[in-house]
VEXDREN-2710 file (C-alpha; in Angstrom, 1 decimal):
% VEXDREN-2710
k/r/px/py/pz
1/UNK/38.0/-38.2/-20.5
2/UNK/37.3/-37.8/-16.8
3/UNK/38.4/-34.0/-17.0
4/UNK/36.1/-33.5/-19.6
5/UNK/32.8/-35.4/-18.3
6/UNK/33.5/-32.9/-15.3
7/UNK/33.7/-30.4/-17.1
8/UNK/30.4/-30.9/-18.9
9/UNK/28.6/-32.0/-15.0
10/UNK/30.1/-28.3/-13.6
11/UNK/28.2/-26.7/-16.9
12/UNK/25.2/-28.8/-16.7
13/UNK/25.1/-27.7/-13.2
14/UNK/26.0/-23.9/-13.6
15/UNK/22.9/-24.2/-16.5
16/UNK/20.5/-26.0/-14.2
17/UNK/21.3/-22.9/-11.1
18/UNK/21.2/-20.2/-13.3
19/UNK/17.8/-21.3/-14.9
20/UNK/16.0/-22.4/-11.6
21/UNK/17.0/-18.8/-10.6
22/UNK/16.2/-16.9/-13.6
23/UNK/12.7/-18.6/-13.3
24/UNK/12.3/-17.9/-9.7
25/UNK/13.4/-14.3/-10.8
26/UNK/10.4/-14.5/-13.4
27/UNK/8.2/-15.7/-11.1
28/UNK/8.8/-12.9/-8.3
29/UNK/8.5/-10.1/-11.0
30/UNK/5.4/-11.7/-12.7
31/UNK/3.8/-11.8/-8.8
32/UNK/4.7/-8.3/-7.9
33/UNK/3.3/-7.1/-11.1
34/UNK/-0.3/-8.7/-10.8
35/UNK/0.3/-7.2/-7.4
36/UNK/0.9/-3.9/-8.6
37/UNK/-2.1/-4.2/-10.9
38/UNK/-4.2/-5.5/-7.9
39/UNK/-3.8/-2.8/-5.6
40/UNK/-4.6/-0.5/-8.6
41/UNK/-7.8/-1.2/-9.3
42/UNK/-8.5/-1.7/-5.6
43/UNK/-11.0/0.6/-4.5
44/UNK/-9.8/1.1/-0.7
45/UNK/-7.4/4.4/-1.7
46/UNK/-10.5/6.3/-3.1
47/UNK/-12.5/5.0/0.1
48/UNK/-10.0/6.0/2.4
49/UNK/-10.1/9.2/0.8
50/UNK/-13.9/9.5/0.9
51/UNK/-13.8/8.9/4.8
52/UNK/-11.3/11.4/5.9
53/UNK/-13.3/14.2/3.6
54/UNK/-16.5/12.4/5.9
55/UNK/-13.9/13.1/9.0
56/UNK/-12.7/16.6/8.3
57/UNK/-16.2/18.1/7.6
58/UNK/-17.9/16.4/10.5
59/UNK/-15.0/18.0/12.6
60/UNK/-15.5/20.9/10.9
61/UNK/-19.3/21.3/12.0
62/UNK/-17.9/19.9/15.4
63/UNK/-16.1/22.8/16.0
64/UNK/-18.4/25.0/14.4
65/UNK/-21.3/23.9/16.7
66/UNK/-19.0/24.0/20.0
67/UNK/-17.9/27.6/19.2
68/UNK/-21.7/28.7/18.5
69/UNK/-22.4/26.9/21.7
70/UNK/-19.3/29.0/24.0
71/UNK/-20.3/32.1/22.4
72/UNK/-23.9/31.8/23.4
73/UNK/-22.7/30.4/27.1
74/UNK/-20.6/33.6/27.3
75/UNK/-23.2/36.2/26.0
76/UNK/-25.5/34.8/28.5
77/UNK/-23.0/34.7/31.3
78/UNK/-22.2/38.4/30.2
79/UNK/-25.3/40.0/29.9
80/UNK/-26.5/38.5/33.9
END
C-alpha cells in the first residue's frame, strides 16, 4: 500500500512539473508572439528608413556643393 501511494505522489508530482512547464512554455511563446506582432506594426523600421534616404541625399548635395565649390577655387587659382 505504501509502494503504491508512492507511486501515485511520484505521478502527481511528474503531472504537476510537466504542466507548470508546459504553461510556462505557453506563456513564453504567447509573449514572443504579441512581441513579434508589436514590433510589426511598429513604425520605427519605415522611419529609420526615411532618415537614412534624408542622410544619403543631404550627403549627396554635400558633396555636390563641396566639389562645385574646389572646382571654382581651382579655376580661379588657374586662370591668376
Amino acid at each position: 500500500m505504501a509502494l503504491t501511494q508512492m507511486n501515485l505522489a511520484l505521478i502527481h508530482d511528474r503531472l504537476h512539473i510537466k504542466t507548470f512547464w508546459e504553461k510556462r512554455i505557453d506563456n513564453n511563446c504567447q509573449y514572443a508572439q504579441n512581441e513579434e506582432e508589436r514590433v510589426k506594426k511598429s513604425a520605427l523600421t519605415k522611419l529609420r528608413g526615411e532618415w537614412t534616404v534624408r542622410l544619403e541625399n543631404r550627403t549627396k548635395h554635400l558633396k555636390s556643393l563641396n566639389d562645385n565649390y574646389v572646382r571654382k577655387v581651382k579655376k580661379s587659382a588657374d586662370q591668376t
